[in-house]
C-alpha positions, 0 to 999 in steps of 0.5 A: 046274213049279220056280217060279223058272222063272217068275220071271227076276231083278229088272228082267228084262222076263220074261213070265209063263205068261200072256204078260203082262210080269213087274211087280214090286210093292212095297205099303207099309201104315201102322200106321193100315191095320194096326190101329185107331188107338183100340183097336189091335185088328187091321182083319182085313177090311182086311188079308184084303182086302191079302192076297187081292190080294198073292195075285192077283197073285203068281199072275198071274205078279207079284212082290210085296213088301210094306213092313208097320208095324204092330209097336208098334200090334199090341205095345200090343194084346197088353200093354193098353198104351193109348198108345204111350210116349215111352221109346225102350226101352220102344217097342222093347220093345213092338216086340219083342213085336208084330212076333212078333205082326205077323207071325204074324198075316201068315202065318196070313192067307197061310197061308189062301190057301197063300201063303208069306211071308218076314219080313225086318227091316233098319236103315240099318246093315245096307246101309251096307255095299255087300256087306250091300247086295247080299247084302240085294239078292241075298235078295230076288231068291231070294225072289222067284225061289221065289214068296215074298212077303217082308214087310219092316219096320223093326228097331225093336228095335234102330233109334236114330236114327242108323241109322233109316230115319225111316219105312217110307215111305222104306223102301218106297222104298229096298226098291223100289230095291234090287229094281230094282220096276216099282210103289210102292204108298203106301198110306194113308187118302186116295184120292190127293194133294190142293191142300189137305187134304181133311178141312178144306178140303171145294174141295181137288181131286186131282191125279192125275198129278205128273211132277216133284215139285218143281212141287208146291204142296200142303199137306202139313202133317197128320201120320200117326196117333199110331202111325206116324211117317208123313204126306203129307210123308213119302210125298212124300219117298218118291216122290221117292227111288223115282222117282229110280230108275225106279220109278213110285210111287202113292198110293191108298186102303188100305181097298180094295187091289184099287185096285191090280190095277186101276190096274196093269192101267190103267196097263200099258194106256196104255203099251201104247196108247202103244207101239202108238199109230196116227195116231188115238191120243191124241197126246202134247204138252208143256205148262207145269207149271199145274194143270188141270181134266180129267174122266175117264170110268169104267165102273160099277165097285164100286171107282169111288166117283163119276165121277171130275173130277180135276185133273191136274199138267200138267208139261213132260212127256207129257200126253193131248191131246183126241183121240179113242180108237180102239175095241179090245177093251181100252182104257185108259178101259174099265178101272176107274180108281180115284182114285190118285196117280201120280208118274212115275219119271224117263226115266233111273234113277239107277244101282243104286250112285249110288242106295245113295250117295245114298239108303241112306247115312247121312252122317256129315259134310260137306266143303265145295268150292268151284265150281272143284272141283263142275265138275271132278266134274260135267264130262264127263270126269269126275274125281274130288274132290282136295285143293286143292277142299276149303274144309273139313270139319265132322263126324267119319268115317273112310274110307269112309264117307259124307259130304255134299257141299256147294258154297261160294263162296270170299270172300278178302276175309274175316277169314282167307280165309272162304266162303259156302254156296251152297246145301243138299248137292248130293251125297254121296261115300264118302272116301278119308280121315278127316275129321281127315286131310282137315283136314290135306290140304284146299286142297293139292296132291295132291303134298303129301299124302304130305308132310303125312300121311307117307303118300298113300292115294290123290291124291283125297279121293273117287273119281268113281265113288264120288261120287254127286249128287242133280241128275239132270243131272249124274248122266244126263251121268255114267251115258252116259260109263259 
């Protein structure tokens, strides 16, 4: 059978042989799940255990990618170097030498199982260009379509700051964007998210469901190991950019991946008891976003560690009330439900082009507008950014490249007419003009650029199309006049 015959392209609801509906899962690993923290010596059981599950449900009919650190950790083994240098040359010098390492130990791991893999390594540079993106989008997907599992990491060998993802947490969730993935597997050295961290406060409850993250009231101050670059906070971030576009994202313990065919397998189940739900079914009811105590029920698995009373993050979303199942021959509460953290991806995903704005961008200034000019973009009949609205620019760019956006209100009154901020950036716009032409044009007309530059590109600093905003409001109103 040609294999891509199995496989439709990203974010087709395909079937597989099995009559089961085609997923595709991303799996984030840290280096604290890649090698030992102390000794750097590669956790062989654990990655054994990734790999038998990756390869479980490829051949269930899934795609699978996996987002994999590691490189300085397995780098440090293979020199005998105990700590991780300060030196950016000299990190990168050893992440040169362990993702030769790194990935050569994933292979032969795969290889055991005869499972193909692809290594692929990206900066911000290399999808800021919107042709590298869909080239890099366009990879995947015939990877995918070949039943490759592509290992994906960051190109630290080449990687400063400015073109830095930060941390693979925000990779895995760019990656999983791009591909369009159904699950976003974080994994890391916790069961779920907590109140409270767990290691020093022993009352901290879990939360096992989060359906908007900006109710959270969680401690996220501990920070990853002294490999990684990664914490809590950082898959907090992750989750949010990933369920921006649809994806739905968990967080689970790495020391036991078959958590995540298990919590796929109960998850799809209460979308299909959802879709097929009779008048017995559980019923489905808002609530305030408050914190409240529920048990669930599990079979005797050995991936249950103890009955689970968990504590869910009740949000103006759905929630189960107390009604009581109907008997079937597969339900969502017979399936093993390893403890995990799911964040609910958002009823409308950010369209492919206004998430590489705002998420695969890095931007390199920000224009200031005022209100007048934030409603004209954000209305219905949509326009773009001119002129007049601009207030000012600070940083230094050039045409099309990527800029904040950033709403003031004008205060005349001032010394020289000034303006006060309103607030964090509420978007992002790739610019029709550099910052130093747009310091020449900004609060007039757009008659009047030819005038002041001797030449008019274009009457708008930005395109509406071209201009992306991080409320999710403003972008659903956009994205339904498309």
């Amino acid at each position: 059978m040609n294999p891509s015959s199995e496989f439709n392209r990203f974010g087709g609801a395909s079937a597989n042989m099995k009559g089961k509906r085609t997923l595709t899962i991303v799996i984030k690993l840290g280096t604290s799940s890649i090698c030992d923290e102390k000794t750097h010596e590669p956790l062989l059981s654990n990655l054994s255990l990734l790999v038998e599950t990756a390869v479980r449900l490829r051949r269930d009919g899934h795609r699978v990618i996996l987002v994999s650190s590691g490189a300085i950790g397995i780098g440090l083994r293979r020199l005998d170097i105990e700590k991780r240098p300060k030196h950016l040359a000299a990190a990168q010098a050893i992440a040169a030498v362990g993702q030769c390492r790194l990935i050569a130990l994933w292979d032969e791991l795969f290889k055991q199982l005869r499972q193909p893999v692809a290594q692929i390594l990206l900066t911000r540079n290399d999808i800021a260009d919107r042709t590298q993106y869909l080239n890099a989008s366009n990879t995947f997907a015939e990877l995918l379509s070949m039943g490759i599992i592509p290992i994906v990491n960051e190109n630290d060998t080449l990687a400063v700051n400015e073109i830095k993802f930060g941390d693979n947490d925000t990779l895995s969730a760019i990656t999983a964007g791009m591909v369009n993935a159904d699950y976003l597997f974080l994994m890391t050295d916790v069961d779920c998210l907590y109140t409270n961290n767990p290691r020093t406060h022993p009352d901290a409850q879990p939360i096992e469901i989060v359906a908007d993250i900006s109710t959270l009231e969680v401690d996220v101050s501990s920070a990853g190991s002294t490999l990684g670059t990664g914490g809590m906070a950082t898959k907090l971030t992750a989750a949010r950019l990933a369920t921006s576009a649809g994806v739905t994202t968990i967080i689970t313990r790495s020391s036991i991946p078959s958590n995540i065919s298990h919590i796929v397998a109960y998850i799809q189940s209460l979308k299909e008891t959802d879709t097929n739900s009779q008048p017995a079914t559980p019923s489905l009811t808002k609530t305030s976003p408050t914190l409240t105590s529920t048990t669930i029920n599990t079979i005797d698995d050995p991936i249950t560690f103890s009955p689970l009373s968990t504590t869910r993050l009740s949000t103006p979303a759905l929630t189960r009330s107390p009604t009581p199942q109907p008997t079937t021959t597969t339900t969502a509460s017979s399936l093993p439900h390893p403890l995990h953290t799911r964040f609910l991806p958002k009823p409308r995903a950010l369209r492919d082009r206004y998430f590489w704005i705002l998420h695969g961008l890095a931007p390199h200034g920000t224009i200031f507008i005022d209100e007048g000019a934030y409603r004209a973009l954000t209305r219905r009949d949509k326009a773009g950014l001119l002129p007049v609205g601009v207030v000012d620019v600070t940083g230094s760019f050039a045409q099309q490249e990527a800029v904040n956006l950033a709403v003031v209100q004008r205060t005349p009154d001032a010394v020289g007419g000034g303006y006060e901020v309103k607030g964090p950036a509420v978007g992002k716009a790739l610019v029709n003009y550099s910052s130093a032409e747009i310091a020449r044009i900004m609060g007039q007309q757009s008659s009047r650029i030819q005038e002041l530059l001797g030449y008019a590109d274009s009457e708008y600093i930005a395109y509406r199309d071209n201009t992306a905003f991080f409320d999710r409001k403003v972008e659903e109103q956009h994205q339904q006049q498309q």
